[in-house]
N, C-alpha and C positions, 0 to 999 in steps of 0.2 A: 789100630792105633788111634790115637787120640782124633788126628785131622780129620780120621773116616767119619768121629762122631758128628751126629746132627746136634747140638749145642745150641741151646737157645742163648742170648746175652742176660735174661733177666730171669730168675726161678722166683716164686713167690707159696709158701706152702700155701696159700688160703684158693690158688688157683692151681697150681702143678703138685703132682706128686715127686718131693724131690727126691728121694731115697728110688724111686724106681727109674726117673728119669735123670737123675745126673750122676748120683753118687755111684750107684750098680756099675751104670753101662764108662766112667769114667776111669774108675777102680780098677775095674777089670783087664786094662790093659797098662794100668800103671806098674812103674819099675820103680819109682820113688815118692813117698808121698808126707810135705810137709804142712804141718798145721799147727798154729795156732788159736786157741781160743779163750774165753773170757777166765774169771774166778773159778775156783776147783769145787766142784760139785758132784756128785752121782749122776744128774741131772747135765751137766756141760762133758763129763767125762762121757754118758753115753752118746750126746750130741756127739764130739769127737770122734769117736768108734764108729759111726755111721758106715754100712757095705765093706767092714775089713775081715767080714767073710768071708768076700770076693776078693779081695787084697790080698791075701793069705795065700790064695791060689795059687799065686807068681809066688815069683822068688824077692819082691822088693822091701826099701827097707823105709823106714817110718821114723819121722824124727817131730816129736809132740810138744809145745809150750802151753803150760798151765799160769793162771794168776793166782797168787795169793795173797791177803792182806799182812801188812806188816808196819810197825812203827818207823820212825824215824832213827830210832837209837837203835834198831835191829838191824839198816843198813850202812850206818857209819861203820857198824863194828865190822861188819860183812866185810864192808870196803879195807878195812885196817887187817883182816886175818883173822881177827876173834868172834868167836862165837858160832861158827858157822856150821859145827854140828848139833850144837844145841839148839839154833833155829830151823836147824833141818829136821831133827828131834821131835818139836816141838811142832812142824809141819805134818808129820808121818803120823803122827797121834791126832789130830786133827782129820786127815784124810780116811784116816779108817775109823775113825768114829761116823761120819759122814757114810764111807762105803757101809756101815754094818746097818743105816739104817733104811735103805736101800734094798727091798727085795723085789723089786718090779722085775717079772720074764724076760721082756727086751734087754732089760739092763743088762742081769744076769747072761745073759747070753752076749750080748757085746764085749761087758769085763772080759770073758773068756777067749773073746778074739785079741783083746790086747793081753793077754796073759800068755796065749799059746806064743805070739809075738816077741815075748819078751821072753819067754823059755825058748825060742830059737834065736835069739839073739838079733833079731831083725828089728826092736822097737827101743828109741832111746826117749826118755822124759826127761825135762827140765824146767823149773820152778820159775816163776817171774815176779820178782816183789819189786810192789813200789810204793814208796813211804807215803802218795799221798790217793787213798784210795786203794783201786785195784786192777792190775792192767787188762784192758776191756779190748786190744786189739783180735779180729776175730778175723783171718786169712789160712786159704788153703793152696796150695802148689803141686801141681800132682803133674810126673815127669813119666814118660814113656819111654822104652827101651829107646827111637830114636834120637832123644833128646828135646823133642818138643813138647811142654808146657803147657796147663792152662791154671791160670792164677785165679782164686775165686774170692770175694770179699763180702761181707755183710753184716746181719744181724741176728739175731734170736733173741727170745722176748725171757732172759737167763735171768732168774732168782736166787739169790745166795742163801735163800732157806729153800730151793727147792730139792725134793729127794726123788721124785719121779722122772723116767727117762725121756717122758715124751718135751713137745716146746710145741708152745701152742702157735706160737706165731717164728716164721723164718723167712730170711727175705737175700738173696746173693745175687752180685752181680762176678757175672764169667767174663774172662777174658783171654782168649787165646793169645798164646805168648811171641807163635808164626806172625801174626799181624803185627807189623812196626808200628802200624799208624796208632795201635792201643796203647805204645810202650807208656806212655806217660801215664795211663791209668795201672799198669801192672808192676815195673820199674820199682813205684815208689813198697809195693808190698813185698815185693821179695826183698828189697835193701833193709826193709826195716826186719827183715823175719831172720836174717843173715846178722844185724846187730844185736839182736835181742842171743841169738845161739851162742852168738861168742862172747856174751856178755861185755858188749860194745855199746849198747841203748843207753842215751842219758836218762836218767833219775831212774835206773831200775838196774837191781842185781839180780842175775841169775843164779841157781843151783842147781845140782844134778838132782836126779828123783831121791828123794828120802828113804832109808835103807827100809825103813818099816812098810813101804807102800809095794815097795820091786820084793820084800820077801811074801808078802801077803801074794801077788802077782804071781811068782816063783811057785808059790802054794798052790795055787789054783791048776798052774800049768802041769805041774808033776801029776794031780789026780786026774788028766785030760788023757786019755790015748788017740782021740784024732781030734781036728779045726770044728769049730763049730761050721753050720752049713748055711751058706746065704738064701738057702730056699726056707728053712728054718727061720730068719732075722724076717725076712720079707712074708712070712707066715704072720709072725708075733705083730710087726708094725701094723701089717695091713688089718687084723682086728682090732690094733688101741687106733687106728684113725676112724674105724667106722662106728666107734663106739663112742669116742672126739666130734663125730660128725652129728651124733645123734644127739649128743648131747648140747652140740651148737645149737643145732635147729631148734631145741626144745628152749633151750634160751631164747631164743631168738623170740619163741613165741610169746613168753612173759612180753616182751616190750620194750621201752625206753627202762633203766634202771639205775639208782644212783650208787655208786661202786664205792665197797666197804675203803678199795686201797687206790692208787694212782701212781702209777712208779714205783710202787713198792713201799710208799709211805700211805698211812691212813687218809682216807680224803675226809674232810668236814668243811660246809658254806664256809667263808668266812664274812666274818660282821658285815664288814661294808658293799658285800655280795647279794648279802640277804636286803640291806639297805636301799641298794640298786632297785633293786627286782618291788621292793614295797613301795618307793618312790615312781614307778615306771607303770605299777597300776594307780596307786593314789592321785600323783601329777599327770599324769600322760596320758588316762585312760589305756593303758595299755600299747599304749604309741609314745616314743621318746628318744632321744641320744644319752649313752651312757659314757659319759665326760671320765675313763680311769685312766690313772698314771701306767705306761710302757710296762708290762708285767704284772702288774695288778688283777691279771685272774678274768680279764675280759669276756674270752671264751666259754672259759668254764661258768662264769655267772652266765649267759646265754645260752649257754647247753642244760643247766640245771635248769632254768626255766619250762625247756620244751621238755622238759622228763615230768615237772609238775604239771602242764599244760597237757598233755599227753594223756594223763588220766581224766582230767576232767571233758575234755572235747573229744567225741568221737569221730576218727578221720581226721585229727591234725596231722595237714601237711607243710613242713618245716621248709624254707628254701632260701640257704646262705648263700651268701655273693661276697667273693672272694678276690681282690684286685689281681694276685700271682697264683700260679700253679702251687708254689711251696707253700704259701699260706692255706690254700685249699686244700692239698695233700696232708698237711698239720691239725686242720677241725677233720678232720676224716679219721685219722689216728685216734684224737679226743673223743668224737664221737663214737668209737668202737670203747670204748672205755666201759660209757653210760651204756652198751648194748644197744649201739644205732646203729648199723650198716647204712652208711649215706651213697645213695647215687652216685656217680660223679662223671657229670659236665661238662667235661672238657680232654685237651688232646683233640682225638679224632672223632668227628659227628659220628659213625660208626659204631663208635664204642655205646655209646648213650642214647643215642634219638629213639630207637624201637624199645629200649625197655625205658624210657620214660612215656612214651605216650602208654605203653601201658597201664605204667603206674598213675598218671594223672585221670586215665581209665578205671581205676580200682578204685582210687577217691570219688571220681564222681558217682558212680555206682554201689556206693558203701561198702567194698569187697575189702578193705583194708581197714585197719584202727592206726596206723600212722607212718608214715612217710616221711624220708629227708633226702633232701636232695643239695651236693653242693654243685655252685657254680665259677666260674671267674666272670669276672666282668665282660670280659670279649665276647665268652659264648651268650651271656647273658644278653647283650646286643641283638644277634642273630632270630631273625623272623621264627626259626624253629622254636627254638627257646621260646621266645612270645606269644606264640602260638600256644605251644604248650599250658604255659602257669596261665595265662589270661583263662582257662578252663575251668580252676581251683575255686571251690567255690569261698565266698570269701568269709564267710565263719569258720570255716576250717584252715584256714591261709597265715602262718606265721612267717613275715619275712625278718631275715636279718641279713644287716651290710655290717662286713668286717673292714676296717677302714674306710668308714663311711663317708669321711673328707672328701674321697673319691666322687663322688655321687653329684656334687655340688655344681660341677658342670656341664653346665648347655647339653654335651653329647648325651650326657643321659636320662634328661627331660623327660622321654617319651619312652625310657624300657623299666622305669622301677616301677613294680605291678599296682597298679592304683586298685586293683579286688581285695589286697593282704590287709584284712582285719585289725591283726597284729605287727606291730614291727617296732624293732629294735635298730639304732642303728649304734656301732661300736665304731671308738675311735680315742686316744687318747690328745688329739688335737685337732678335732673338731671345726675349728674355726678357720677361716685363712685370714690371715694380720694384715691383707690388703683389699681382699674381694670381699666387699657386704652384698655382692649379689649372689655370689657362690653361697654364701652364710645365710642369705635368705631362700632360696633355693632348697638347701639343703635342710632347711629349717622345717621350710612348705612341705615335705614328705613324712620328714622323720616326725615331725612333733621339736617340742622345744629339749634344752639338755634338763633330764629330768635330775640326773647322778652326778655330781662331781666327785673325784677323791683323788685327790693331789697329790704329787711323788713325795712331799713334805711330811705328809699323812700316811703315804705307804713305808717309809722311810721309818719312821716315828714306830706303825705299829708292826715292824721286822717283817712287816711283805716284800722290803726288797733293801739288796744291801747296801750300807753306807757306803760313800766315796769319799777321795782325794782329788785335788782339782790340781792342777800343774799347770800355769799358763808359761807361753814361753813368748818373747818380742822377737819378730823379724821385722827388718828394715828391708823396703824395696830397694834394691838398686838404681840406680842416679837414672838410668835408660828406662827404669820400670816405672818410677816416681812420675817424671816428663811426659811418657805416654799417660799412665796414669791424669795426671793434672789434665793434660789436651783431652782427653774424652770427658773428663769430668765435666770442661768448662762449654764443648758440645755436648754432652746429654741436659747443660741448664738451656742452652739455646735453644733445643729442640723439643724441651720440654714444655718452652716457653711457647711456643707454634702451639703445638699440641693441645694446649689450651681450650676450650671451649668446643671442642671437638664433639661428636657425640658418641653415646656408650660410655664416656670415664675411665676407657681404658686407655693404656699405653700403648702408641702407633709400633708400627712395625720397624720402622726408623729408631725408635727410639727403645724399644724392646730390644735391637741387636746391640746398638750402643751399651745398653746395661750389661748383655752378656759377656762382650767383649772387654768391658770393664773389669768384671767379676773374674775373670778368667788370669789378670792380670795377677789379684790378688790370691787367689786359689795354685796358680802356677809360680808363685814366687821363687826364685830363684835362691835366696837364702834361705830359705826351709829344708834344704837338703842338709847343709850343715846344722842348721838346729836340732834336724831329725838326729844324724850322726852326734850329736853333743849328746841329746838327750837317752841316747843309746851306750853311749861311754862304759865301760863296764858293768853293765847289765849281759846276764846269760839270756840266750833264747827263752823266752817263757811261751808255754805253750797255750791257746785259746784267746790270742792277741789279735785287736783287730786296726788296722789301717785306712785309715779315710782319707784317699787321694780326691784333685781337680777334676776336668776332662782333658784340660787346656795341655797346652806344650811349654817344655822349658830346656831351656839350652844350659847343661850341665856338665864339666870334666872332672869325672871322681878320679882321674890316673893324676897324682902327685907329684910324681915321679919323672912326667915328661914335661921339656921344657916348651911350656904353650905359650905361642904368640895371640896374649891377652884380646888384641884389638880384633883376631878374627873368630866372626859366628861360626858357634857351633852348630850342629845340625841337630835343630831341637826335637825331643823326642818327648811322646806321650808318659806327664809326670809320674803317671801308673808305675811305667816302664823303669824310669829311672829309680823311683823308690826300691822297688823291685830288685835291681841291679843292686843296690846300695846294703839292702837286709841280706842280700846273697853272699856278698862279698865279707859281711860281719859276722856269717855261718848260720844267719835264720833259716831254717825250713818255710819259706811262702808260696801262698797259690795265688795270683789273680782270679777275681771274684765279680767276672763284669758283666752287659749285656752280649761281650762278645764272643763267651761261651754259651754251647748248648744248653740244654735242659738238662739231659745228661752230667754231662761233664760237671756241672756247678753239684749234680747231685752226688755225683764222685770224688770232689774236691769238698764238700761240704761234713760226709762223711770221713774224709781223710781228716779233714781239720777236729772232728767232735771226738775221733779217738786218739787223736794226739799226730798222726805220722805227719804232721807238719805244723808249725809254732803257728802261724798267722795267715791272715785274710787280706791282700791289700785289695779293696775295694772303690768302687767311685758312688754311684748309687744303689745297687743292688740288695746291699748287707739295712739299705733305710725302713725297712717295714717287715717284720712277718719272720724275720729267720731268727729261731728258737734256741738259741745253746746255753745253758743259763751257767754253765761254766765257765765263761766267757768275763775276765775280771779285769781288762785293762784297753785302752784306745788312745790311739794317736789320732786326730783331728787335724789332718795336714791343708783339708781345704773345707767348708763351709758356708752353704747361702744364705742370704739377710732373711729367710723364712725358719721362725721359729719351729716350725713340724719339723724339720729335718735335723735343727740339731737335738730339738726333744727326745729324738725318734733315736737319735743314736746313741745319746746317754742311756734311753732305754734299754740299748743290748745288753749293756753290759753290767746292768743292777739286780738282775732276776737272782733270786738264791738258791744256791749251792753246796752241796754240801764243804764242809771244809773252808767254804769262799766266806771269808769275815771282812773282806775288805775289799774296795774296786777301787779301780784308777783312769785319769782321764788327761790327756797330755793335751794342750791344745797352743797352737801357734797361734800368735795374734800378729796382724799388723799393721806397720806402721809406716809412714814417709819416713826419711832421713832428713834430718838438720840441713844438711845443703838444698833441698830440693826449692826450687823457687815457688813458693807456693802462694799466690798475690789471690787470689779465689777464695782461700780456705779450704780446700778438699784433703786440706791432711787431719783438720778436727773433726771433717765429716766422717774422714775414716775410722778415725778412730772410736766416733760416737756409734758408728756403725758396729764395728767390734765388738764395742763393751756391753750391747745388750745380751750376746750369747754371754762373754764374760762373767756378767751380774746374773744373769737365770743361772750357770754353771757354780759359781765361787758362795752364791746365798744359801744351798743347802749343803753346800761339802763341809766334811771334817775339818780341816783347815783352811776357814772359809778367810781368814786374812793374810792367807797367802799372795792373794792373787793383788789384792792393793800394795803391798811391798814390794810384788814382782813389778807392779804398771807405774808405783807411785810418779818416779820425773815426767811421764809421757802425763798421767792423770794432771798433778800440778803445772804443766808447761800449757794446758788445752785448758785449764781450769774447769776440769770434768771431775773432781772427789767425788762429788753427790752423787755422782752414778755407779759407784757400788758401795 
């Protein structure tokens, strides 16, 4: 039974065998097995079929969701009662045009496991259309006579023109269903796989199999006198992987390469790529900072570099520095693209230390023509590390920092490699609006910014999608305004001390002061209901992100109960409450924070990209590096006066998409209230403070004079027009 099996939590085809290590020995003693996968192919049907060789054995029964594309007008009618054999019609002619051109062995051999299936009446199909796209959920459930579970979810690297059965890339995370403490990562894939069956999933209708697909099926089964044999399927696999394998390797040996496709769309430089990269030898000698807008192709223009660099130096050794795991985990994806397998740095020394010192052994000894290695910043730190690249010799040495802003302080003076010939540093806000030390620092390494290219200009030339800008005013309350004011009028007194201090920076006194401050206006207590206003008759949209405070706020969303106004609530972290508030209006959300694992954020991250949950409430973590370019709308619930971080998060959500023609951006601003005794001025301060995200936000939106109609009495009462 399942619990006997040894079950790893993570499968990776490019390290495990998974058809002989999970699917076989899993199969085998299943009584029920449901699955879901992407778009309807030869290629995702065989993926499906996977060990129901071994399935077949038992007596269990199988229940399969397929995706298919579909208009908008083909599910209204659905929903209404019409049409719905002619689009089921019109599916079955589609599906066996596709199966006819499909003759690969494996395949053939699996069809036949789902055919004998379907001729014993053990296998039910049903269609998944959703009007925008294609339903991409990819979960598996496989139940054992005693009733115990294990849930599996992931990826495959699925092509909607693919006709062969293999997948070159597969990647699941297992989760036994015995363990409670998993439930929250397994929970949410059986609910959604139970909605989708009973045609309960919002924006998607289901149908049963198409009569033309179950008789093709029917057909197959009738000229079968017995199951196909899984000694047989695991014969067929195990020759297309070692054929897969060889064919890797011989890739491999070509080198860095640049890839006809990317995702499935054609790849080609674009202009201001190629611009980067000519500026970056012309201006920088080859040393520089590449100043591009959040999406703008950062990556890829520095990946395309070391693929041209690559041919002309023999023994270029490439070595990225990555501030997070997911950002490093992301150039590692890219670089498998261009035919890089990069090292990778991090997690546990274990993993990396002995085969890097090899590798930086093959460079110096000329055994190698090129090397990449990524890093995160922490390991980068570590004497190992140091050790290591200080070896590279420095003609051969390309370094790059991906969010290079990082770099600029003190701590890392003494670990960015002063040997690296070459170096690139990427970042689309480069600069810090306060530190000209960090700015000069960070300058002394990189070189000066050799590239600009502005979200105006990516905007302009359709690299990244237009927006809507939405400001919304909150008014502190009377208790929040007074504190407010009181810390204002101590951060000018102890500013005033602070004075002539040395270094130029701000005391530690008066460093907490600001935060404390800031916390005020980030935790505002009226953004709850502005959130809720701004929410009003909107359905859940799915790929929505949340940008919460850190701070705490005292909030009673129950209506209902008569509360004695005068006494404190028991303030709760405003994460928390948001959270409670989208819950209670029927969102699907995940918290998004440091106080999830690595894991988890990677389990939540994936739930969020294929839909099984509308939105991300976030605090920092969503500000750099995480890639969903699906992602078309934000709430901006808190905000600090440092432009990188509200840059950073208009960023997320401008990347283009298919379908996505439009993004949106909600953002709270605010304000003191009319009563507040404001004898200092710290209510125009605020507001000055405001309006620079404001004016960077409402100057390139679609309706950029929204935003002074929404502010105009605050803008006239402060005599601030000219600032947007």
């Amino acid at each position: 039974m399942l619990r006997r099996l040894q079950l790893k939590g993570v499968y990776k085809s490019d390290q495990d065998n998974i058809l002989r290590d999970f699917y076989f020995p899993a199969l085998s003693v299943a009584a029920r097995y449901d699955r879901a996968v992407g778009f309807f192919s030869a290629s995702t049907l065989s993926h499906a079929a996977q060990a129901l060789s071994v399935f077949i054995q038992g007596g269990g029964k199988i229940r399969l969701i397929v995706g298919a594309f579909s208009e908008q007008s083909d599910i209204e009618a659905i929903k209404e009662g019409l049409r719905q054999k002619e689009v089921s019609d019109q599916l079955g002619t589609q599906f066996l045009a596709q199966l006819d051109e499909a003759d690969d062995e494996l395949f053939q051999q699996r069809f036949k496991a789902l055919a004998w299936l379907v001729g014993q009446g053990r296998l039910e199909v049903r269609v998944a259309l959703r009007a925008k796209g294609m339903y991409h959920d990819k979960v598996g459930i496989i139940t054992d006579a005693d009733g115990d579970a294990v849930v599996f979810a992931g990826s495959a690297n699925e092509s909607a023109s693919a006709l062969l059965p293999t997948m070159n890339y597969e990647s699941i995370d297992v989760f036994p269903a015995w363990r409670e403490e998993l439930a929250e990562y397994y929970e949410p894939h059986r609910a959604s796989f139970e909605r989708l069956w009973s045609n309960k999933s919002r924006g998607t209708v289901v149908l049963d199999m198409p009569t033309a697909l179950r008789d093709r099926l029917l057909e197959v089964a009738g000229g079968m006198d017995y199951p196909p044999e899984p000694e047989r399927e695991a014969e067929i696999a195990g020759r297309i992987r070692e054929a897969e394998e060889e064919a890797d390797a011989a890739t491999r040996r070509r080198g860095p390469q640049v890839p006809d496709t990317i995702n499935g769309f054609p790849f080609e430089i674009r202009d201001h790529q190629r611009e980067a990269l000519t500026a970056w030898q012309a201006k920088g000698d080859f040393q520089g900072i590449f100043d591009l807008a959040t999406g703008a192709g950062k990556t890829i223009t520095a990946v395309y570099a070391m693929v041209q660099m690559s041919g002309a130096i023999k023994g270029l050794t490439v070595v990225i520095a990555a501030p997070y795991q997911s950002l490093a985990d992301q150039w590692c994806e890219i670089l498998e693209a261009f035919n890089i397998r990069a090292l990778q740095c991090y997690v546990s020394k274990a993993n990396w230390y002995d085969a890097l010192q090899r590798k930086i052994l093959d460079v110096q000894t000329g055994a190698t023509p090129f090397e990449a290695i990524v890093v995160v910043n922490r390991t980068l730190k570590t004497p190992e590390f140091q050790d290591a690249i200080a070896r590279i010799p420095s003609a051969q040495f390309l370094w790059i920092g991906d969010e290079c802003h990082h770099h600029g302080s003190e701590s890392f003076a003494s670990a960015l490699p002063q040997n690296a010939r070459y170096r690139i540093g990427l970042s689309a806000t480069p600069e810090h609006y306060l530190d000209e030390e960090r700015n000069a620092q960070l300058k002394a390494y990189y070189g000066e910014i050799v590239f600009s290219y502005t979200l105006k200009q990516a905007i302009q030339d359709k690299v990244l999608t237009p927006y809507n800008y939405h400001p919304r005013l909150v008014e502190l309350t009377l208790p929040e305004a007074e504190e407010f004011i009181a810390l204002s009028d101590e951060i000018a007194r102890q500013f005033a001390r602070d004075q002539g201090q040395a270094g130029g920076k701000p005391s530690i006194g008066l460093t907490a002061l600001l935060m404390k401050r800031s916390r005020i206006v980030g935790s505002a207590v009226n953004k709850l209901p502005a959130l809720e206003d701004a929410l009003a008759g909107r359905r859940p949209q799915n790929h929505t992100l949340f940008y919460c405070g850190d701070g705490r706020m005292s909030y009673d969303d129950d209506e209902d109960d008569d509360v004695d106004e005068t006494k404190d609530a028991l303030p709760s972290r405003q994460i928390e409450v948001v959270s409670r508030l989208l819950d209670s209006l029927g969102w699907r959300v995940s918290r998004f924070t440091a106080r999830e694992g690595r894991r988890e954020r990677e389990n939540i991250l994936q739930a969020f990209k294929v839909g099984l949950i509308d939105g991300l409430v976030a605090i920092k973590c969503l500000d750099e590096g995480i890639d969903v370019p699906a992602c078309s709308t934000a709430y901006i619930l808190a905000s600090s006066r440092d432009p990188r971080q509200f840059i950073q998060r208009r960023g997320r959500i401008l990347r283009r998409s298919p379908g996505k023609n439009i993004a949106t951006i909600y953002d709270f601003i605010v304000v003191l209230p009319e009563a507040a005794d404001d004898s200092s001025g710290a209510a125009r301060k605020l507001i000055t403070s405001e309006l620079r995200r404001v004016a960077e936000f409402s100057n390139l939106a679609e309706n950029r004079f929204e935003a002074y109609e929404v502010l105009r009495s605050v803008l006239v009462n402060y005599d601030l027009e000219h600032l947007i």
